[in-house]
N, C-alpha and C positions, 0 to 999 in steps of 0.2 A: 494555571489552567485556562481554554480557551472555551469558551461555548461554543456547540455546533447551530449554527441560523440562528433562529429564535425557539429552538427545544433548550431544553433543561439538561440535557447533554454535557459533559464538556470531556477536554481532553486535553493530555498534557502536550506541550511542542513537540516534544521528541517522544515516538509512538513506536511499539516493538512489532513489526511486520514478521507472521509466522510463518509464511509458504518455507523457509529454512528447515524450521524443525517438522515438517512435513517430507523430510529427505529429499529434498530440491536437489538435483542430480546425481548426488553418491549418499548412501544411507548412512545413518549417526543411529547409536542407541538413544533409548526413552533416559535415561540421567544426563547425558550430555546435552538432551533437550531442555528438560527442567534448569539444567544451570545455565541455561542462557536468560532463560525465562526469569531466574531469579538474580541472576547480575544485572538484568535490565530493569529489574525491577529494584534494586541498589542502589540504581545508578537515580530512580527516580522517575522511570516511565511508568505509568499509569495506566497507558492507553495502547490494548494488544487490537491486531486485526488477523482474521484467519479466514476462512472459507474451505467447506466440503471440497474444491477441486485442489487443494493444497493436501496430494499424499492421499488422494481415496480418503479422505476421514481422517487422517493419521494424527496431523496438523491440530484439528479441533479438539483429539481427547489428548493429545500431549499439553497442549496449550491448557484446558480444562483442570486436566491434575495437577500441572503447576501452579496455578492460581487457587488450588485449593488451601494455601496455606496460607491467605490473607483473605481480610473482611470483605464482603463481594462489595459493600458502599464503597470501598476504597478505591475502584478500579472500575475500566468503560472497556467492554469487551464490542468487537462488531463483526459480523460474518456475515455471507453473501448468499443468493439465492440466484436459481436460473440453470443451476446444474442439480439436478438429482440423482442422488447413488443410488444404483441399484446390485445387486448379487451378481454376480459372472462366473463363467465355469473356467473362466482363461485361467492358464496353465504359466504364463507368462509375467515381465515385469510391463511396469508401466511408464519407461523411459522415454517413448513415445511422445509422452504428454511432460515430458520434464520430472518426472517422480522415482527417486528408485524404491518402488514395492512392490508388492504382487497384484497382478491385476486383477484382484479378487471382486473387483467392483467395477462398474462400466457408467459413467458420465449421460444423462439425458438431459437433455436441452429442456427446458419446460418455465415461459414465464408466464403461464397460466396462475390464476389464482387459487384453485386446489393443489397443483404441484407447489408454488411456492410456500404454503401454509406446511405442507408434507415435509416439504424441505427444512424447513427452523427448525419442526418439532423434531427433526433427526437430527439435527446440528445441536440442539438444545441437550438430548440423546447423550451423545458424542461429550461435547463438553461437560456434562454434570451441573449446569444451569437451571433455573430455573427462568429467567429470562437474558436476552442480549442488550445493548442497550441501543446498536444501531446495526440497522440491516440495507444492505446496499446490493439490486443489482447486479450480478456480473457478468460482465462483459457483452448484453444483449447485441452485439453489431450487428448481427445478422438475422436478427429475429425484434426487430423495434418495431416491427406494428402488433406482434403479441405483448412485447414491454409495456408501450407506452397504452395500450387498451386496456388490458388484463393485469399484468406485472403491476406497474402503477399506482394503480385503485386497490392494488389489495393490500400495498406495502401501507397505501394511505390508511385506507381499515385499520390494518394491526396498528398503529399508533394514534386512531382516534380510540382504537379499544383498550391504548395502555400498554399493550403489548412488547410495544418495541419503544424508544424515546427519541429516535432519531430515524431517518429514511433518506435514503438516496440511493445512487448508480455508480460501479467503480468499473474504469476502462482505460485501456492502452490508448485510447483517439479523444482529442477535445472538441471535435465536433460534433457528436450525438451530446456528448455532456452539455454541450452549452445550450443543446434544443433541452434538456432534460432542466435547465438554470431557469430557461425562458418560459416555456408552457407547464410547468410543475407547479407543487410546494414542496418541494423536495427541500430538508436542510443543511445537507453535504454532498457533495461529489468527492468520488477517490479518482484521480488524474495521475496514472503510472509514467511514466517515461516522459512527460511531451511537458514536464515545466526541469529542465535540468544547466547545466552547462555545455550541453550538445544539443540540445532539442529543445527550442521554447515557444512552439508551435503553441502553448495554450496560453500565451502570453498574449497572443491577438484578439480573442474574442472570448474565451472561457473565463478569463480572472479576470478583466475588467466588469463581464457582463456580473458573475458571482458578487463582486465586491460592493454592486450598484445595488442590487437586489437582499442585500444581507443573506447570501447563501455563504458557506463557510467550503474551504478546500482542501484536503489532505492528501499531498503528497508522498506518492508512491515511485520507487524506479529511481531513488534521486541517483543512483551511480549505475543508472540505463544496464542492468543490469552484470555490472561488475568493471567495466571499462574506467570508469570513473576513479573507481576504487583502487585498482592497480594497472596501468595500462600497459601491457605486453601484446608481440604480435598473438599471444592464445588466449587476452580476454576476450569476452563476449559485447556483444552489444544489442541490447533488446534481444535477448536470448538465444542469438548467433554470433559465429566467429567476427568478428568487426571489421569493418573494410577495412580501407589502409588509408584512407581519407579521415575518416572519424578516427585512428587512431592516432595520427598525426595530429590534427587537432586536440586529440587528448595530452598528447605529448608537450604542446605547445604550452598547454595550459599546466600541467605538473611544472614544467619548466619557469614560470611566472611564478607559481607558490610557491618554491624552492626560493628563489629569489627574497620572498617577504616572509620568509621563514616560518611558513606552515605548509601543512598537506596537503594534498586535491583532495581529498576525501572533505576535511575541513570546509573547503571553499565549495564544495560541490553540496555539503547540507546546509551549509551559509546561504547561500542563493536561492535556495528552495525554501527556505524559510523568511526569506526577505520581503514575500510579497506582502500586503496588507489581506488580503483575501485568503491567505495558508493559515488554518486552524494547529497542524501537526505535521511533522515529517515520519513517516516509517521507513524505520531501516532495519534490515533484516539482521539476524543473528546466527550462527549456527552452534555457537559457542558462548562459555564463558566470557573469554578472551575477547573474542569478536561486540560482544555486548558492552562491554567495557570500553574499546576501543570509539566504537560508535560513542557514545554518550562522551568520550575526551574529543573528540570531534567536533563534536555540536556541539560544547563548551566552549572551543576555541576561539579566541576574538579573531576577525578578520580585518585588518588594514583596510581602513579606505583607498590605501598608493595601490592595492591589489587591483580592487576594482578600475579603479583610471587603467591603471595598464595596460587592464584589458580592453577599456572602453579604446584605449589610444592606437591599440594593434589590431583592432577588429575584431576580437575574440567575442564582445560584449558589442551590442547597440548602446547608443550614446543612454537613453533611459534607463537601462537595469544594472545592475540590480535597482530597486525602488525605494 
């Protein structure tokens, strides 16, 4: 187990990311959700994350009843705030926004400090909780002078009140994160996509600056949303078709694991997990199977000749992995 900053926090390395069992783009019933939740939790993870915009809700009470059937000490739940559900009359799904459900509920933006407090105690709701253990921000890009004024100061409130044990901000960019590392006391960031095998944009400024400051990092996005995972011209990448550049380079890089006889999945939660500043990796499940998978992944040793390889062909800068 890892601590998060300096809370009392912690969490295991390898952390079950729920936007999946939230029906992230084609719908799974409520058992096929639980068994992910419980193979991943077999396998030894600890540490679930979810959030309201994961599925209108779906996400937090699926995640919620599967965790019912182990001691709450046992386990670090964390879910996000900045989106508020509300009731809708839509008639429609919500594929829109990546979910397939009904859009029985409509998304408001709100890092006000009475919307955020609204917001847990529905999430709280939703999961069958009586508290979280860490609550983070999401995704404020486009609203960080309500984050950083109002959002902030309240997430800081509820953990001097006991509330929450952990506070920070999770986002697709490492550059508001690393404002949020430097003028905060925030104890974690969640950094989706931008520390990967494609993408190590927060390698510049976010994990160095975290790692100085004892802020803790958990990685999200490590296979940048499926590319990683299995590279064909129909995976995604950051939650689009993938260029033919990033897939080539994905290519390239299957091509080097295949060589040192393991997987890119393998190598791609290896590297995320290498930094000294990574508290946890999340990876997502939608399955048994896939839960299982993940965790033989992240078990797997990786070669050091892998890494040289890559430092030797460009794949990798001469520094990383670390």
């Amino acid at each position: 187990m890892n601590r998060l900053g300096r809370s009392r926090v912690e969490v295991t390395p390898l952390g079950f990311g729920a936007a999946g069992i939230g029906n992230l783009y084609t719908p799974m019933d409520d058992e096929q959700a639980y068994e992910a939740v419980r193979a991943a939790w077999e396998r030894g993870s600890r540490y679930f994350d979810t959030a309201p915009h994961y599925g209108l809700g779906r996400s937090e009470r699926r995640l919620g009843a599967a965790l019912r059937a182990y001691d709450r000490a046992a386990y670090t739940v964390s879910t996000k705030v900045g989106r508020r559900l509300e009731p809708a009359d839509g008639t429609g799904d919500d594929l829109a926004n990546g979910f397939a459900v009904p859009a029985d509920h409509r998304r408001v933006r709100d890092f006000g400090a009475d919307g955020i407090r609204r917001t847990l105690e529905a999430s709280l709701d939703r999961l069958g909780l009586d508290r979280v253990d860490v609550v983070y921000l999401h995704d404020p890009d486009d609203h960080a002078e309500q984050a950083f004024r109002e959002g902030y100061p309240a997430l800081e409130k509820l953990r001097s009140e006991g509330v929450v044990g952990a506070i920070g901000a999770g986002m697709n960019q490492a550059e508001m994160l690393t404002r949020f590392v430097r003028d905060t006391d925030v104890d974690v960031v969640l950094c989706a996509g931008r520390y990967t095998l494609l993408d190590r944009s927060a390698a510049a400024e976010l994990l160095p600056e975290a790692a100085s400051r004892g802020v803790s990092v958990v990685i999200g996005g490590a296979f940048n949303s499926g590319l990683l995972a299995d590279p064909t011209p129909e995976s995604t990448y950051n939650y689009t078709r993938a260029p033919q550049e990033m897939l080539d380079r994905a290519l390239r890089l299957k091509a080097v694991a295949g060589r040192h006889g393991i997987s890119l999945r393998a190598a791609a939660l290896a590297f995320c997990a290498a930094h000294p500043a990574v508290a946890s990796v999340l990876a997502g499940a939608r399955s048994a199977a896939e839960a299982h998978d993940c965790a033989e992944q992240f078990a797997t040793p990786v070669p050091s000749a892998f890494w040289q390889e890559l430092r030797d062909t460009g794949l990798l800068p001469p520094e990383e992995p670390s």
